[in-house]
N, CA, C and O atoms as a Maestro MAE file, in Angstrom:
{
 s_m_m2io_version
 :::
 2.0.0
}

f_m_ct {
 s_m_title
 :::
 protein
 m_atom[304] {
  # First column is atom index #
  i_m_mmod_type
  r_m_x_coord
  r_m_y_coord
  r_m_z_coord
  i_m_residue_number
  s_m_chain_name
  s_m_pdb_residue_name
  s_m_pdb_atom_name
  i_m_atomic_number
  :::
  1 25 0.845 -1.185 0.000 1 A "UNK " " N  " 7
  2 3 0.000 0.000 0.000 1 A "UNK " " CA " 6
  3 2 0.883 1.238 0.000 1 A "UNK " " C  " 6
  4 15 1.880 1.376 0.710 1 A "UNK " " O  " 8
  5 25 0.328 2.280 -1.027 2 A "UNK " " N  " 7
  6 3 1.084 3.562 -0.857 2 A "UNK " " CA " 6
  7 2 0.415 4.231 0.526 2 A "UNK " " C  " 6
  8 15 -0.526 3.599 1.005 2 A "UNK " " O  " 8
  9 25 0.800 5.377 1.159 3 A "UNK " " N  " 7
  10 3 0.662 6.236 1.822 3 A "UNK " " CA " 6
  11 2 1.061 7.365 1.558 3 A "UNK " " C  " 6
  12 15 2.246 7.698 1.564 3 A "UNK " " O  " 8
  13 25 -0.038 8.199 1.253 4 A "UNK " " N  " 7
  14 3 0.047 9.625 0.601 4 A "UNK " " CA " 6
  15 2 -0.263 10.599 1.892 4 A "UNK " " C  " 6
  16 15 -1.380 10.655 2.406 4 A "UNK " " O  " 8
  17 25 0.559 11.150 2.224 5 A "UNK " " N  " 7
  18 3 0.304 12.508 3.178 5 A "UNK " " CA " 6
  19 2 -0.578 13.052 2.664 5 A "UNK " " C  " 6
  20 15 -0.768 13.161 1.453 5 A "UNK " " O  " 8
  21 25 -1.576 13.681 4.010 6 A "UNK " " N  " 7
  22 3 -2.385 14.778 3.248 6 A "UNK " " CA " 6
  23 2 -2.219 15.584 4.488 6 A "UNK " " C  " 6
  24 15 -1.993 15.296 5.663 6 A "UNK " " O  " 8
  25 25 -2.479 17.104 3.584 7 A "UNK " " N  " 7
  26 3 -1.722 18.422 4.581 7 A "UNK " " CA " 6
  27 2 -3.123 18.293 5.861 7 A "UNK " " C  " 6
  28 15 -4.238 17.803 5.682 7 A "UNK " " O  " 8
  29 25 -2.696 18.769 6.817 8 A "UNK " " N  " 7
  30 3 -3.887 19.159 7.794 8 A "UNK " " CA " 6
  31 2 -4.841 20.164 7.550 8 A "UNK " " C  " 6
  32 15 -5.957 20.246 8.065 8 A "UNK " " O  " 8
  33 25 -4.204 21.104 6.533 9 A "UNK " " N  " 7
  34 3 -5.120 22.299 6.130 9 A "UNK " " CA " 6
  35 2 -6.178 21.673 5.479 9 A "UNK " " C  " 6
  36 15 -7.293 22.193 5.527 9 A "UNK " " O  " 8
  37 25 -5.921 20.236 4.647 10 A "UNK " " N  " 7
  38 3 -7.082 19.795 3.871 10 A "UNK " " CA " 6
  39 2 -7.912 19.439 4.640 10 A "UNK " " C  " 6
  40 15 -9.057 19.887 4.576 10 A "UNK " " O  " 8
  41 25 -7.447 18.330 5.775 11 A "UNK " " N  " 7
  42 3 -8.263 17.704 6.609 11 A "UNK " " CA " 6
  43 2 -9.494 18.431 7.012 11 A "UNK " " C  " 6
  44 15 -10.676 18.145 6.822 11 A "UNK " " O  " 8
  45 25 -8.809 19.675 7.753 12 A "UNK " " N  " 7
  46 3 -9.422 20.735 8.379 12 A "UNK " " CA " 6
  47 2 -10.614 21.328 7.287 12 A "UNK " " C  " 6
  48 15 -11.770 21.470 7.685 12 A "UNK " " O  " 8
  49 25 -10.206 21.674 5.810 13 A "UNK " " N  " 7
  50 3 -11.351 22.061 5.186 13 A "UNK " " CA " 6
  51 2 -12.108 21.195 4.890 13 A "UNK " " C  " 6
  52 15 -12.957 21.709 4.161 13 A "UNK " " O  " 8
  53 25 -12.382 19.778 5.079 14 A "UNK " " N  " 7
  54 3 -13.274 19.183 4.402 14 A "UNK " " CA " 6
  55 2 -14.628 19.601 5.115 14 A "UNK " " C  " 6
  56 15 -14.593 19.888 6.311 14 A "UNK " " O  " 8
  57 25 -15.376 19.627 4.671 15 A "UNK " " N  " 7
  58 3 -16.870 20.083 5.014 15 A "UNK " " CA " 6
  59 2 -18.144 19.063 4.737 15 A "UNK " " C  " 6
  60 15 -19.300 19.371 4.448 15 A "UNK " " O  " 8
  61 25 -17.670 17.991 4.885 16 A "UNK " " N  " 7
  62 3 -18.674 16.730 4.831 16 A "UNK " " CA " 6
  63 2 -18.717 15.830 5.881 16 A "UNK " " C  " 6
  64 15 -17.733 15.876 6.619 16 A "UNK " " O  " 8
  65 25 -19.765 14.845 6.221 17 A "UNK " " N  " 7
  66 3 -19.845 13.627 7.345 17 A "UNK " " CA " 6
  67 2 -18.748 13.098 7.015 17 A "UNK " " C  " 6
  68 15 -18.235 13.165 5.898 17 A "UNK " " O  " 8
  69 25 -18.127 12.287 8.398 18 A "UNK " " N  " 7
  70 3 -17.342 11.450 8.442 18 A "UNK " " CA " 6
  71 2 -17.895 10.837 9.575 18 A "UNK " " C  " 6
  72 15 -18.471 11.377 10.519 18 A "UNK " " O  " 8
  73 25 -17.619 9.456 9.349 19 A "UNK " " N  " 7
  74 3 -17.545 8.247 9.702 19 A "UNK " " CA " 6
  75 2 -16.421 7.412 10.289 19 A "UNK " " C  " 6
  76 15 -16.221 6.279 9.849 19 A "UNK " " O  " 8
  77 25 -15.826 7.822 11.071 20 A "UNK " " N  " 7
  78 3 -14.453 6.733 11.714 20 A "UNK " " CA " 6
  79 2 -14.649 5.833 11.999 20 A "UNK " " C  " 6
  80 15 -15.297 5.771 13.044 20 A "UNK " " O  " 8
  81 25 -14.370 4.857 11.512 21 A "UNK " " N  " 7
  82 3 -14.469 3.487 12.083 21 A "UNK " " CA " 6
  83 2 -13.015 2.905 12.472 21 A "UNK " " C  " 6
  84 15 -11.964 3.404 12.071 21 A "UNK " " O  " 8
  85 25 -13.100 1.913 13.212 22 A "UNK " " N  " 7
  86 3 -11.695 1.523 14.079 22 A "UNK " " CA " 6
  87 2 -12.291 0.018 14.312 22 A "UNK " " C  " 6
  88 15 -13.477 -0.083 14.628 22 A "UNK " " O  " 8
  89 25 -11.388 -1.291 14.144 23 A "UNK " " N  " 7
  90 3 -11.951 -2.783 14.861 23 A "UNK " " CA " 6
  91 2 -11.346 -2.371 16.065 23 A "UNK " " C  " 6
  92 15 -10.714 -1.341 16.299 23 A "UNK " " O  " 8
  93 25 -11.693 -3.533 16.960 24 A "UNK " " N  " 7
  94 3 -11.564 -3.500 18.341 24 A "UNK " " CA " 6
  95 2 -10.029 -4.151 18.481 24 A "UNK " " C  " 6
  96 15 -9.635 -4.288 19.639 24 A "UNK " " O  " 8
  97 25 -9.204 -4.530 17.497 25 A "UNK " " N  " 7
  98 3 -8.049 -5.123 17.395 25 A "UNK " " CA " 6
  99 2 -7.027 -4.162 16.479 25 A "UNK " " C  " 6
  100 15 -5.809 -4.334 16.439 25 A "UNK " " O  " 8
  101 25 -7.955 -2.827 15.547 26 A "UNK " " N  " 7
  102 3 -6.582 -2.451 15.008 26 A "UNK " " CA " 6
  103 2 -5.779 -1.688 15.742 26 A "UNK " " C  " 6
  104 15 -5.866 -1.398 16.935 26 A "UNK " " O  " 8
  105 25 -4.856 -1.333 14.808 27 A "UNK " " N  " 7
  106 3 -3.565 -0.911 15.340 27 A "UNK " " CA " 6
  107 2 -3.926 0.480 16.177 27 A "UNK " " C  " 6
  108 15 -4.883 1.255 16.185 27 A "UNK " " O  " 8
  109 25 -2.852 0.401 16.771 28 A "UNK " " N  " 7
  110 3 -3.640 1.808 17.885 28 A "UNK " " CA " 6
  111 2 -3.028 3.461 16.773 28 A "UNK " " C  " 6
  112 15 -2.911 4.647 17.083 28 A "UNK " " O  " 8
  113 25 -2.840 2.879 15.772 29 A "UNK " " N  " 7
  114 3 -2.117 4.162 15.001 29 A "UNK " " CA " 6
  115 2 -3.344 4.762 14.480 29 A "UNK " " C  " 6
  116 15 -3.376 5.923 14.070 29 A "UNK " " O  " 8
  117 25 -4.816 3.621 14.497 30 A "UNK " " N  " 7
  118 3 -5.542 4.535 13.770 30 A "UNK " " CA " 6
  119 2 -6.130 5.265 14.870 30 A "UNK " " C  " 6
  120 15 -6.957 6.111 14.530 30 A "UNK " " O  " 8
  121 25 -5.861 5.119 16.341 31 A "UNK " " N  " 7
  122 3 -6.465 5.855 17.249 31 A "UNK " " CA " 6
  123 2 -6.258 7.274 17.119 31 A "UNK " " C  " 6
  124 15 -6.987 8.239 16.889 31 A "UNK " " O  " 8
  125 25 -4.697 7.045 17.398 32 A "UNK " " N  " 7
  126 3 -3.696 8.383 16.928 32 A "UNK " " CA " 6
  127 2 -4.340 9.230 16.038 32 A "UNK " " C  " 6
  128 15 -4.796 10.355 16.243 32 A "UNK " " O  " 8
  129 25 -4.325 8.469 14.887 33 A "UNK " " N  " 7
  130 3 -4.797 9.462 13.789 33 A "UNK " " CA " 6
  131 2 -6.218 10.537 13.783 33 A "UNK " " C  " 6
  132 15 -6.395 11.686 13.379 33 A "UNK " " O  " 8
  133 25 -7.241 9.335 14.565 34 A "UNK " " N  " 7
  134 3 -8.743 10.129 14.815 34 A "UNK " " CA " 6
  135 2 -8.518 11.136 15.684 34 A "UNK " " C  " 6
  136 15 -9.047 12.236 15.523 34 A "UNK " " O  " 8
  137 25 -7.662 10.848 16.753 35 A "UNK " " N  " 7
  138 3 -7.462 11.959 17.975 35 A "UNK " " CA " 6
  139 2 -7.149 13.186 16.842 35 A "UNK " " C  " 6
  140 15 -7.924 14.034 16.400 35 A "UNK " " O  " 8
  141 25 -5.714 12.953 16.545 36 A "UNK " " N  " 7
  142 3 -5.566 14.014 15.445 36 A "UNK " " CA " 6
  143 2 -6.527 15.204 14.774 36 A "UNK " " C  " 6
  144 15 -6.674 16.426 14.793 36 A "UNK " " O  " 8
  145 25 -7.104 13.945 14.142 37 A "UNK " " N  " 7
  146 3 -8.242 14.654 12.946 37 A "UNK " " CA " 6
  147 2 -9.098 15.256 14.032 37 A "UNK " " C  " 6
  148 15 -9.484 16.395 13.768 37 A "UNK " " O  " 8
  149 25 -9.434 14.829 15.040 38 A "UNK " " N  " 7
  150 3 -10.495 15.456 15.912 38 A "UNK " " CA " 6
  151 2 -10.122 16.719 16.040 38 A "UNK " " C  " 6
  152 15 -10.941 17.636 15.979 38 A "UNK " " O  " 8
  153 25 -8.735 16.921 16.248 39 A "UNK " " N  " 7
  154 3 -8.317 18.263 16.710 39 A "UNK " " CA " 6
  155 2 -8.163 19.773 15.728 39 A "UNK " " C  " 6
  156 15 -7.808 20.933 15.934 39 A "UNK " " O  " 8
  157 25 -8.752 18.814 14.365 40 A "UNK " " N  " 7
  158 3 -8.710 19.914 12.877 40 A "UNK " " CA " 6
  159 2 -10.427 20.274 12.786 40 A "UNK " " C  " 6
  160 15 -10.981 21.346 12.539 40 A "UNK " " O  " 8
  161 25 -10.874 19.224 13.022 41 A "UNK " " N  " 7
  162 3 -12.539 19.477 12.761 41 A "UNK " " CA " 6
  163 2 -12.996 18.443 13.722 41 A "UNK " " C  " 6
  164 15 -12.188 17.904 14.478 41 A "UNK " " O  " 8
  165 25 -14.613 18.060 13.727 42 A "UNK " " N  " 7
  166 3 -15.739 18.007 14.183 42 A "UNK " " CA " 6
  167 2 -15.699 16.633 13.868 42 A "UNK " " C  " 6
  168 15 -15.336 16.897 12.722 42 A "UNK " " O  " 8
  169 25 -15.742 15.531 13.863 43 A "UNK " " N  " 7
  170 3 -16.104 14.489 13.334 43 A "UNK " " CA " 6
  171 2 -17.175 13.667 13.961 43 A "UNK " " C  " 6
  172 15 -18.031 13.236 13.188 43 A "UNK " " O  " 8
  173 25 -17.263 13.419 15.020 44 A "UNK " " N  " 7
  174 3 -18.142 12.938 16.030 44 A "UNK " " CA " 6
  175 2 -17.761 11.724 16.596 44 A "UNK " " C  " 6
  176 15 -16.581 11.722 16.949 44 A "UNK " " O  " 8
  177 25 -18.436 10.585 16.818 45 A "UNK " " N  " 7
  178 3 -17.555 9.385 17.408 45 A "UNK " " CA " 6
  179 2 -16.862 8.476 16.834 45 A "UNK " " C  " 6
  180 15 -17.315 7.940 15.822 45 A "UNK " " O  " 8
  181 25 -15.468 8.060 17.415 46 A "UNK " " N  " 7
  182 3 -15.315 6.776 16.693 46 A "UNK " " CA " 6
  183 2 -16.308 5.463 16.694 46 A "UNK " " C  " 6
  184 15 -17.019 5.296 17.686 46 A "UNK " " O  " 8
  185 25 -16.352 4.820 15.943 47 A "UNK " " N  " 7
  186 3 -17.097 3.365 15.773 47 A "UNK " " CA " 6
  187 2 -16.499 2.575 16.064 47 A "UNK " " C  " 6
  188 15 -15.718 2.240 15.174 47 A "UNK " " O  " 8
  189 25 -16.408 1.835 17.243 48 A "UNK " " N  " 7
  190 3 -15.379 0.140 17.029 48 A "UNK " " CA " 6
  191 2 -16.241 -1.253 16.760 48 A "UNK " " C  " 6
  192 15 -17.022 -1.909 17.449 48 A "UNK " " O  " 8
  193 25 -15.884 -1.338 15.850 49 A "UNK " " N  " 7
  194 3 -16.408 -2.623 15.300 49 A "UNK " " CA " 6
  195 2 -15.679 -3.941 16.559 49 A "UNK " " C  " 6
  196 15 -14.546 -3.903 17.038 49 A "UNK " " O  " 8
  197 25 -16.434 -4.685 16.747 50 A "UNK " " N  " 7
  198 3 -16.221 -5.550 17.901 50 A "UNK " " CA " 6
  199 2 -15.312 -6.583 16.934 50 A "UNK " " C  " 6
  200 15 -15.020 -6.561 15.739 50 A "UNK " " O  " 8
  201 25 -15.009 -7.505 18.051 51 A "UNK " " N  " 7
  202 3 -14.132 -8.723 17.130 51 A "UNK " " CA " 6
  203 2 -13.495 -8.496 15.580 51 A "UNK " " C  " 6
  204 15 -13.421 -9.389 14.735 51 A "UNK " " O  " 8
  205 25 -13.130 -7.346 15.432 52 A "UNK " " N  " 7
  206 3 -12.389 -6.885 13.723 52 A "UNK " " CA " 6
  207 2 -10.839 -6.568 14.115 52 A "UNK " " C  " 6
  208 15 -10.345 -6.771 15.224 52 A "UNK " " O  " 8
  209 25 -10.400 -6.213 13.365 53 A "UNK " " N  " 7
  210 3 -9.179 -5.471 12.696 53 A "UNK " " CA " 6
  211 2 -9.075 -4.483 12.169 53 A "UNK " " C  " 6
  212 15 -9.803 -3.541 12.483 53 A "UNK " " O  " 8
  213 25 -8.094 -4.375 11.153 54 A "UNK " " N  " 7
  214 3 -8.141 -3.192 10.274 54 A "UNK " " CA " 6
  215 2 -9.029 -4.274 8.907 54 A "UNK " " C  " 6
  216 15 -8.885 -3.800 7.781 54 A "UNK " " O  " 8
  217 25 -9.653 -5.256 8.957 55 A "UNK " " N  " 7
  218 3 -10.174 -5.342 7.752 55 A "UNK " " CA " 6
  219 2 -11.896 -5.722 8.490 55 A "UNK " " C  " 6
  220 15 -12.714 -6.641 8.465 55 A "UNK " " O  " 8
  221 25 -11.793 -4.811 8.899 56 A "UNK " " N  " 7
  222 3 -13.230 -4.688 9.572 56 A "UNK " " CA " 6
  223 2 -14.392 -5.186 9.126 56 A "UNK " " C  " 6
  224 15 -15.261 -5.672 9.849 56 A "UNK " " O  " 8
  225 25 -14.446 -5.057 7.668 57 A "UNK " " N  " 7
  226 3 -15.803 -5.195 6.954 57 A "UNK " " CA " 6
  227 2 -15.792 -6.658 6.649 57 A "UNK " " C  " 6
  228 15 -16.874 -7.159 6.342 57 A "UNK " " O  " 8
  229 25 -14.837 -7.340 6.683 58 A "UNK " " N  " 7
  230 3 -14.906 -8.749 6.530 58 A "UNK " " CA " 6
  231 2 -14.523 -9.656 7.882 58 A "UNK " " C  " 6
  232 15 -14.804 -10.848 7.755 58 A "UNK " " O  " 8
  233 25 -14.015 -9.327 8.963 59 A "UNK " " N  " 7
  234 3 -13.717 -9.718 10.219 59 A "UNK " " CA " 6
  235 2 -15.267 -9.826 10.781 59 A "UNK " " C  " 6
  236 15 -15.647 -10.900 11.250 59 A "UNK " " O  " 8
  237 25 -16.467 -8.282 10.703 60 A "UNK " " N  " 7
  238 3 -17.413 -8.417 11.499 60 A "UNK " " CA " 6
  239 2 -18.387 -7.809 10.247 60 A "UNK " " C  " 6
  240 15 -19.014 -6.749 10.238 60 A "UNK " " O  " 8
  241 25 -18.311 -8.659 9.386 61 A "UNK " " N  " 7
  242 3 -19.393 -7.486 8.328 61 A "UNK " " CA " 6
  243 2 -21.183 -7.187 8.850 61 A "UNK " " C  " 6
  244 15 -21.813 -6.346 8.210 61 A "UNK " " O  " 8
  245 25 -21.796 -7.848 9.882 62 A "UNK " " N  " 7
  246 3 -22.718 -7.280 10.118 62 A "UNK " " CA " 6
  247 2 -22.786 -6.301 10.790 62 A "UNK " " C  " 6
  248 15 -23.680 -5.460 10.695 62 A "UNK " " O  " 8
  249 25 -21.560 -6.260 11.807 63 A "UNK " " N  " 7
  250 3 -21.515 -4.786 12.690 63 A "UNK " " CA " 6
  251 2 -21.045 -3.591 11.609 63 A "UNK " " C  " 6
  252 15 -21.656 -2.522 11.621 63 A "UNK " " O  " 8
  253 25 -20.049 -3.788 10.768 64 A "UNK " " N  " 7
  254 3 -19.460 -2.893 9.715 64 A "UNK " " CA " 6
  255 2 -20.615 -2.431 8.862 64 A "UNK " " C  " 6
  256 15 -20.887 -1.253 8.628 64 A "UNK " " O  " 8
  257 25 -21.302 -3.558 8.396 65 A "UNK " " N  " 7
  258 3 -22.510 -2.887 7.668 65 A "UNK " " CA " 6
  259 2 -23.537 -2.332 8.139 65 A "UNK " " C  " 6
  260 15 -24.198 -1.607 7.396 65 A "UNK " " O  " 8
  261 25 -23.866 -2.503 9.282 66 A "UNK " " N  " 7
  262 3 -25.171 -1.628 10.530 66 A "UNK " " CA " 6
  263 2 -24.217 -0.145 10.757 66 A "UNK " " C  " 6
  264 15 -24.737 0.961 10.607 66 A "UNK " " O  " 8
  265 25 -23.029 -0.289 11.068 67 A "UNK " " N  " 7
  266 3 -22.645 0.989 11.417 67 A "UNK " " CA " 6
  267 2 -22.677 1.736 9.973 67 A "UNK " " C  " 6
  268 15 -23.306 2.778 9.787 67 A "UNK " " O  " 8
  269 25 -22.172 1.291 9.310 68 A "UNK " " N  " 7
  270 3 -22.294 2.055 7.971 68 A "UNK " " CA " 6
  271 2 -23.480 2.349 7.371 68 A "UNK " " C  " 6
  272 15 -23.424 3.352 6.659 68 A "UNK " " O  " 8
  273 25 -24.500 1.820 7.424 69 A "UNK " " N  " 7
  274 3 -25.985 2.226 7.308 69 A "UNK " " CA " 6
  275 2 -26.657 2.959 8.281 69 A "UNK " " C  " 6
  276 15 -27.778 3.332 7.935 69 A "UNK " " O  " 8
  277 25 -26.380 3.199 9.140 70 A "UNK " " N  " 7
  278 3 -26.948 4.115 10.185 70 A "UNK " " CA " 6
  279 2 -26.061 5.111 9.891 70 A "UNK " " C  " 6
  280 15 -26.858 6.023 9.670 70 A "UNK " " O  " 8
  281 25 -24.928 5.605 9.725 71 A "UNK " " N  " 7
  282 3 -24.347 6.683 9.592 71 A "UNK " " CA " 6
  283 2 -25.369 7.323 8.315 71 A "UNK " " C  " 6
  284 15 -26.057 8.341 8.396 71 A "UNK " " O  " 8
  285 25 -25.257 6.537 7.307 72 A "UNK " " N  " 7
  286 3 -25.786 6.989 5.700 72 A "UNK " " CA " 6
  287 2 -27.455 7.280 5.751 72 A "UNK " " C  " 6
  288 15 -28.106 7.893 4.905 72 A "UNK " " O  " 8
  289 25 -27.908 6.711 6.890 73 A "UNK " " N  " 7
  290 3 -29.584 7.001 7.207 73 A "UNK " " CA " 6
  291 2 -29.807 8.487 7.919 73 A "UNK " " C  " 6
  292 15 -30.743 9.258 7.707 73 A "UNK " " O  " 8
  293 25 -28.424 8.712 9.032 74 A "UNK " " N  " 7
  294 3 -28.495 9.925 9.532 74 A "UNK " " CA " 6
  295 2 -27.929 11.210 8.731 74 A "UNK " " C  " 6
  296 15 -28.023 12.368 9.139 74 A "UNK " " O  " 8
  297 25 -27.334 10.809 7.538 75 A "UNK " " N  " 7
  298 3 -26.499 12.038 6.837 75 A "UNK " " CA " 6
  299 2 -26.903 11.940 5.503 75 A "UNK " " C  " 6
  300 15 -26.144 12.616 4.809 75 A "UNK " " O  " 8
  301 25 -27.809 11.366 4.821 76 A "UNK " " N  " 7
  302 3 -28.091 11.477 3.520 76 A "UNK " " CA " 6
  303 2 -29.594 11.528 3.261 76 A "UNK " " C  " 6
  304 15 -30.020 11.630 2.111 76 A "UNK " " O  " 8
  :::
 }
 m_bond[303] {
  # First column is bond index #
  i_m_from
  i_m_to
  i_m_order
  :::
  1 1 2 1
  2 2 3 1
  3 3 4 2
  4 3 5 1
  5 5 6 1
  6 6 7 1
  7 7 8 2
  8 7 9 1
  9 9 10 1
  10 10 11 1
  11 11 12 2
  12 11 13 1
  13 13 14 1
  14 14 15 1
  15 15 16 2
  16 15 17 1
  17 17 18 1
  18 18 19 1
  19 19 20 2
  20 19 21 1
  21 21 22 1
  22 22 23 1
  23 23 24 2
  24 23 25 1
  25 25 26 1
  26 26 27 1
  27 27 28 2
  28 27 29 1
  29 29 30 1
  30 30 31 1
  31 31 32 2
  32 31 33 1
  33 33 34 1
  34 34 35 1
  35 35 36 2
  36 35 37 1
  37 37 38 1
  38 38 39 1
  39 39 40 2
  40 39 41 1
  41 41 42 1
  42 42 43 1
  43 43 44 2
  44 43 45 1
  45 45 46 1
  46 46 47 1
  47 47 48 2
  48 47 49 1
  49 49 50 1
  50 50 51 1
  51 51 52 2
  52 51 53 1
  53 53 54 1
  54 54 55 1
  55 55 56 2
  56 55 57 1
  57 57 58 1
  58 58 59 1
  59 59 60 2
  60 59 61 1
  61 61 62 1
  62 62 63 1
  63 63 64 2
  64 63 65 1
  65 65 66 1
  66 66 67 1
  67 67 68 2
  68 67 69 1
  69 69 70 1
  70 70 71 1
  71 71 72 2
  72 71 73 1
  73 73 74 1
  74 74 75 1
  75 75 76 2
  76 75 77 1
  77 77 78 1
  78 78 79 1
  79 79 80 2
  80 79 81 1
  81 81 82 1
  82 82 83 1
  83 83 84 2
  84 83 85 1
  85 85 86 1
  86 86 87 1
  87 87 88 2
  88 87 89 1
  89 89 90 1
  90 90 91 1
  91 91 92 2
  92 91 93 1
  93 93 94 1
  94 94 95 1
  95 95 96 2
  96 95 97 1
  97 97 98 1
  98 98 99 1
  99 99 100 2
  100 99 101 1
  101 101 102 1
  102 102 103 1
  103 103 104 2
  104 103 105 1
  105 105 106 1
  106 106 107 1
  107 107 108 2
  108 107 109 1
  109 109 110 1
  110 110 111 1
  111 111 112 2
  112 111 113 1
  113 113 114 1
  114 114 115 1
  115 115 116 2
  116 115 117 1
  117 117 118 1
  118 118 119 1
  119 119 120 2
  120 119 121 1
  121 121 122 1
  122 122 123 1
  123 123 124 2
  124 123 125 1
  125 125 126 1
  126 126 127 1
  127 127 128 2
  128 127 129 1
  129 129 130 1
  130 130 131 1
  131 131 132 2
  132 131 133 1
  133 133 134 1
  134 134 135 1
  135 135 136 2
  136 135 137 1
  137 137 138 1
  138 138 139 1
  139 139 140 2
  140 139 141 1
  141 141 142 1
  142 142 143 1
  143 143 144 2
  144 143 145 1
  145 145 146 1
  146 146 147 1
  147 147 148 2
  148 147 149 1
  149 149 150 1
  150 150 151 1
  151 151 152 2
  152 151 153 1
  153 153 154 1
  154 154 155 1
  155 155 156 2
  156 155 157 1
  157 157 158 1
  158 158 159 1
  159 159 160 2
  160 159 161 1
  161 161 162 1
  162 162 163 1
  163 163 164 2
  164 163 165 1
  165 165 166 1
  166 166 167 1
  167 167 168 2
  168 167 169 1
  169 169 170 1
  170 170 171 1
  171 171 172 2
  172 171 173 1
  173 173 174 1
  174 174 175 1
  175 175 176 2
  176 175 177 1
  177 177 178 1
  178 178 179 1
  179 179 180 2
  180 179 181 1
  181 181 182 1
  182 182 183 1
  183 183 184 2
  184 183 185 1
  185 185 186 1
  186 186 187 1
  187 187 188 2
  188 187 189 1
  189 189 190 1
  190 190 191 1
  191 191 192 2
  192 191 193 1
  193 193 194 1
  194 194 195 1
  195 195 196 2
  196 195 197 1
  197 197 198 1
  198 198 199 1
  199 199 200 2
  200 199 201 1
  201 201 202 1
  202 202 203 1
  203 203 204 2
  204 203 205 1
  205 205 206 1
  206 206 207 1
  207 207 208 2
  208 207 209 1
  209 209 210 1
  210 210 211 1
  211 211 212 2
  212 211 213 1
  213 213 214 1
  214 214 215 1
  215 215 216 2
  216 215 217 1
  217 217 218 1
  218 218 219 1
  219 219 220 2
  220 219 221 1
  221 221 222 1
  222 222 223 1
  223 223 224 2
  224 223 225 1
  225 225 226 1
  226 226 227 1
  227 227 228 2
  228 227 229 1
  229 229 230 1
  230 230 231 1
  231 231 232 2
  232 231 233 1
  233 233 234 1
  234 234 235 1
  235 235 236 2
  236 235 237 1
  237 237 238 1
  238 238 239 1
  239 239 240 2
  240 239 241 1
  241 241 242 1
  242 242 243 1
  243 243 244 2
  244 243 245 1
  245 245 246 1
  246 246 247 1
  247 247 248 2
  248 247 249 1
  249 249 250 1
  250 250 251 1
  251 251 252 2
  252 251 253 1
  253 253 254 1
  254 254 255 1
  255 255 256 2
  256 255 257 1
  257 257 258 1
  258 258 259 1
  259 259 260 2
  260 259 261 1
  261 261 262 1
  262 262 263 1
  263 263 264 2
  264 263 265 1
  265 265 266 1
  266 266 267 1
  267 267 268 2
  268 267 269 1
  269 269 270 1
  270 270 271 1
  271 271 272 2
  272 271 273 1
  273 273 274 1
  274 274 275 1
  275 275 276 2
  276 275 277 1
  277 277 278 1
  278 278 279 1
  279 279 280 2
  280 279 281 1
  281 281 282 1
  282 282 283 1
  283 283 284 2
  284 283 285 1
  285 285 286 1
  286 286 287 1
  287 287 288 2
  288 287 289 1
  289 289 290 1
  290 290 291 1
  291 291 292 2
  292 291 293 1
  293 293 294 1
  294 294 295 1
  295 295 296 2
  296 295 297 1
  297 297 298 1
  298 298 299 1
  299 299 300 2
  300 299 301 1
  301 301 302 1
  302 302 303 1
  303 303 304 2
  :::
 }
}
C-alpha cells in the first residue's frame, strides 16, 4: 500500500460527514490518527467494530454494515 500525506489544512477544510471506524483489534495508530483529525474538525464518534481489525468489513461485516448504514440514514 502507498501512503500519501495529506496536509492538515485539507483535513481541516473538508466540510462533509465522516464516519471513523476503528476494529476492536486495530492498530492503535488509527487511534492516533482520529485523535488528530479530531483536533482539525468536528467528526463525532469513533465506531469500534467488535471482534475486527483493520479489515473490519470482513472480520465483522454485520456490525461494519449496521454501522455504515446508520451513519448513511443519519447524513443522507
Amino acid at each position: 500500500a502507498v501512503i500519501v500525506p495529506v496536509p492538515k489544512e485539507d483535513l481541516a477544510a473538508l466540510r462533509v460527514p465522516m464516519l471513523l471506524l476503528t476494529g476492536e483489534y486495530s492498530p492503535k495508530s488509527s487511534v492516533e490518527f482520529y485523535d488528530t483529525l479530531r483536533k482539525l474538525r468536528d467528526c463525532g464518534p469513533t465506531v469500534c467494530i467488535p471482534n475486527a481489525a483493520h479489515m473490519m468489513h470482513l472480520d465483522n461485516p454485520i456490525a461494519f454494515n449496521k454501522a455504515v448504514a446508520s451513519f448513511v440514514t443519519a447524513h443522507c
